[in-house]
DOPALO-91668 format. One record per residue (C-alpha): residue in one letter; x, y, z. Coordinates in steps of 0.1 Angstrom, whole numbers, plus 5000, padded with zeros to 4 digits. Layout:
// residues N
AXYZ
...
This chain:
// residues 334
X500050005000
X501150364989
X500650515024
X502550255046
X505050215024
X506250615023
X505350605061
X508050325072
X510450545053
X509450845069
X510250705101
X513150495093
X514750815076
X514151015112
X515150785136
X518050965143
X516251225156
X515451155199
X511451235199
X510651265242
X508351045240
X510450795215
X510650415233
X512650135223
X510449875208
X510749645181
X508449685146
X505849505153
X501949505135
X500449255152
X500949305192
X500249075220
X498749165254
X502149115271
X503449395244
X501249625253
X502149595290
X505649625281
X504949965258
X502950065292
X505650015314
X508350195290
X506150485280
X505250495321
X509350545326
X509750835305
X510551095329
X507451325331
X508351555357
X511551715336
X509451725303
X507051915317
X509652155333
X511552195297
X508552265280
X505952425300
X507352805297
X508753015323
X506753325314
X504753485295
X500553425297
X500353115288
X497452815300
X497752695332
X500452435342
X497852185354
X496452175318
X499552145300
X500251815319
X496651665320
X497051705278
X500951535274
X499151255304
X496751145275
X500150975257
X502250885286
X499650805310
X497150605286
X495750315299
X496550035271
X495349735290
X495249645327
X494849305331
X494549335368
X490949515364
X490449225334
X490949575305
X491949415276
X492649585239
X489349565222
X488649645183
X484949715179
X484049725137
X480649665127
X478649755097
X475649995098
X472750005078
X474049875041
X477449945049
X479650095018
X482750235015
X482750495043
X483950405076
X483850625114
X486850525129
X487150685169
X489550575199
X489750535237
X492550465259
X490650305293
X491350665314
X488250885323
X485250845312
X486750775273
X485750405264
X482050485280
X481850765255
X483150595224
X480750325225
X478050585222
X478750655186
X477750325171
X474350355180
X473750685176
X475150605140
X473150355135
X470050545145
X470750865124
X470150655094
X474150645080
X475350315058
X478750245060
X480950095095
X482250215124
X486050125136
X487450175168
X489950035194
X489550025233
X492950035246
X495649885227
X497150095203
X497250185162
X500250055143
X499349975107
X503349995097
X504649875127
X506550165141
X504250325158
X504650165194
X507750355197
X505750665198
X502750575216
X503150815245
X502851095218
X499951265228
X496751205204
X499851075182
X496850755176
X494551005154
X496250935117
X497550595124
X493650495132
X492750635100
X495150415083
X494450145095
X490550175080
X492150255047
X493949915051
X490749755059
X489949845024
X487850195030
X487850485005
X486450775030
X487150855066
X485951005089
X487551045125
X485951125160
X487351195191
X485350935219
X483351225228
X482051345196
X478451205195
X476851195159
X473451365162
X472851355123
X473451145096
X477151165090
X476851115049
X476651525038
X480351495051
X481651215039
X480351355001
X482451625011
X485451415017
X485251174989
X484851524968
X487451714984
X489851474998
X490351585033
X487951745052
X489452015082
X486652185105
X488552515113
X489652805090
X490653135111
X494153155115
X495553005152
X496553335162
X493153535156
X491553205168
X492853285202
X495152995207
X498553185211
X498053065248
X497752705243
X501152725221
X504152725238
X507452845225
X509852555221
X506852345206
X506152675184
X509752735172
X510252355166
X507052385142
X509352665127
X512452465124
X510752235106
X508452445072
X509952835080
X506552965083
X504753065117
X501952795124
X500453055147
X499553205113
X498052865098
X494352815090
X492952635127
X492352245121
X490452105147
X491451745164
X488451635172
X487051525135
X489351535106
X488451365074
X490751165048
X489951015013
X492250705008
X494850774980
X493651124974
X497151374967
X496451554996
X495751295018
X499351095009
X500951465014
X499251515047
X500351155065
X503651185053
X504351505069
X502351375103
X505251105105
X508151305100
X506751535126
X505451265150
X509851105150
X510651475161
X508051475190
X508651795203
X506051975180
X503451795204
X504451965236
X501352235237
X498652205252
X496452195222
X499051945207
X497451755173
X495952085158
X499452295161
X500951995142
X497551985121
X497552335108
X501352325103
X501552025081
X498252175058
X499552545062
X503152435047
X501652175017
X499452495007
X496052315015
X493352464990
X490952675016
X488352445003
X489352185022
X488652405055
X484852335063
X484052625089
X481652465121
X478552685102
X479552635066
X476752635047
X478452405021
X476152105048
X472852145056
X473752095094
X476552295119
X479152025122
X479052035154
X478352245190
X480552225223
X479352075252
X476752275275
X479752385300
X480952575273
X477752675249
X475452725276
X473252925255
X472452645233
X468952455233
X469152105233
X466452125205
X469552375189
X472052055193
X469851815179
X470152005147
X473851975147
X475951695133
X477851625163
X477951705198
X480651695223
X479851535258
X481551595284
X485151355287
X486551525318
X484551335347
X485951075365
């Protein structure tokens, strides 16, 4: 396959380079309980403490310390498997309605409230009237060329890797979720739009008017900069909570092969709002047409893509939601 193949060299070219979160691990697709205890254990050493005292900046007005570490905790503290409490790996993949070639793919490490909220989304799928499957793993971890356990304590580093592996199950569009993201529409307006477009990116402002210059801290900032020359600050925003991919389209193939070479490197993920820096970087750089940013209200759907939770839109109705494609629940109760 086109994608794994320039992948593997990605990472094999980069390996010289010490990501922070990089563990020694051999290439492996296929992985065993006892190797995801042992990437546990190794990605558990990584020392924590000092990488959140090189990275988290000394001043300036920046988020608060408490978030920056609950963020890089979603690689380096994720919960693969724990078979004391009897949490094993699980891969949920079931067709809905007449199936087809479009496929929701979402994950959940077992911390917080993430594996309840994940399995939410195949029957409000399957009730909104989509055809096509949904894909997901409970714990465990994405490695559809093998090298990705080394990096698994990347934080959200599982988003594109996920993706891939549905395109290696044989799907042409997908469509990714974070575990809170439940579908309160039929999904299909937006898969037309990736099968047309080949990617689909729910953001558009630029990071900086977008109001994220807190949420980026300077080494992960000027690391970004090392990398393409060009500000990401001053990128179009991509959200990380649903990004869309059409298997083989130009941009897609562009888009993964960047993620890789930046996902060796590691410290492009050490912000607070980690993925979308990284996001808006790799599709700022390639010169991503603006069509391929879908603003949450475009009117290129019928339907908002999607609304916050109530903590944060308080104003909105639940009749208001219902209208919306997807709505976020809540992910930070224990």
């Amino acid at each position: 396959m086109k994608i794994r193949i320039l992948t593997i060299l990605v990472l094999l070219l980069n390996t010289v380079f010490a990501s922070p979160f990089f563990i020694d691990f051999p290439d492996k697709i296929e992985l065993t309980n006892q190797d995801y205890v042992e990437i546990q254990n190794k990605i558990r050493a990584i020392d924590f403490p000092a990488m959140i005292e090189t990275f988290y900046p000394k001043s300036g007005d920046f988020s608060e310390r408490k978030f920056f570490e609950r963020r890089m905790r979603t690689g380096i503290g994720a919960v693969l498997i724990d078979e004391e409490k009897g949490l094993f790996p699980q891969i949920i993949f079931e067709k809905i309605g007449n199936g087809g070639n479009c496929c929701v793919v979402s994950y959940a490490s077992y911390n917080r409230r993430y594996p309840e909220l994940l399995k939410d989304i195949l029957p409000a799928l399957a009730s909104s009237g989509f055809n096509g499957y949904f894909y997901s793993r409970i714990g465990g971890y994405p490695t559809p060329t093998g090298q990705e356990a080394k990096y698994a304590g990347t934080p959200f580093g599982f988003k594109i890797p996920l993706i891939i592996e549905a395109f290696q199950l044989g799907f042409e569009n997908v469509l990714y979720l974070d575990s809170a993201c439940l579908p309160m529409e039929d999904p299909t307006p937006v898969f037309k739009l990736i099968h047309q477009n080949g990617c689909f990116f729910v953001g558009g402002r630029n990071c900086y008017d977008n109001g994220w210059l807190r949420y980026f801290f300077p080494k992960a900032r000027q690391a970004l900069m090392d990398i393409y020359r060009r500000d990401p600050l001053l990128e179009k925003q991509i959200s990380g909570s649903i990004i869309g991919f059409k298997k083989d389209n130009i941009w897609t193939r562009k888009f993964i092969e960047e993620y890789y070479h930046v996902l060796t490197l590691g410290d492009p993920f050490m912000s607070e709002l980690s993925e979308m820096f990284v996001f808006a970087s790799i599709a700022g750089y390639l010169h991503f047409p603006a069509h391929l940013y879908i603003d949450p209200y475009s009117q290129q759907l019928p339907n908002p893509v999607y609304a916050y939770t109530a903590e944060d839109h308080p104003e909105l109705t639940a009749q208001q939601r219902i209208g919306m494609f997807l709505y976020r629940q809540q992910n930070d109760k224990h």
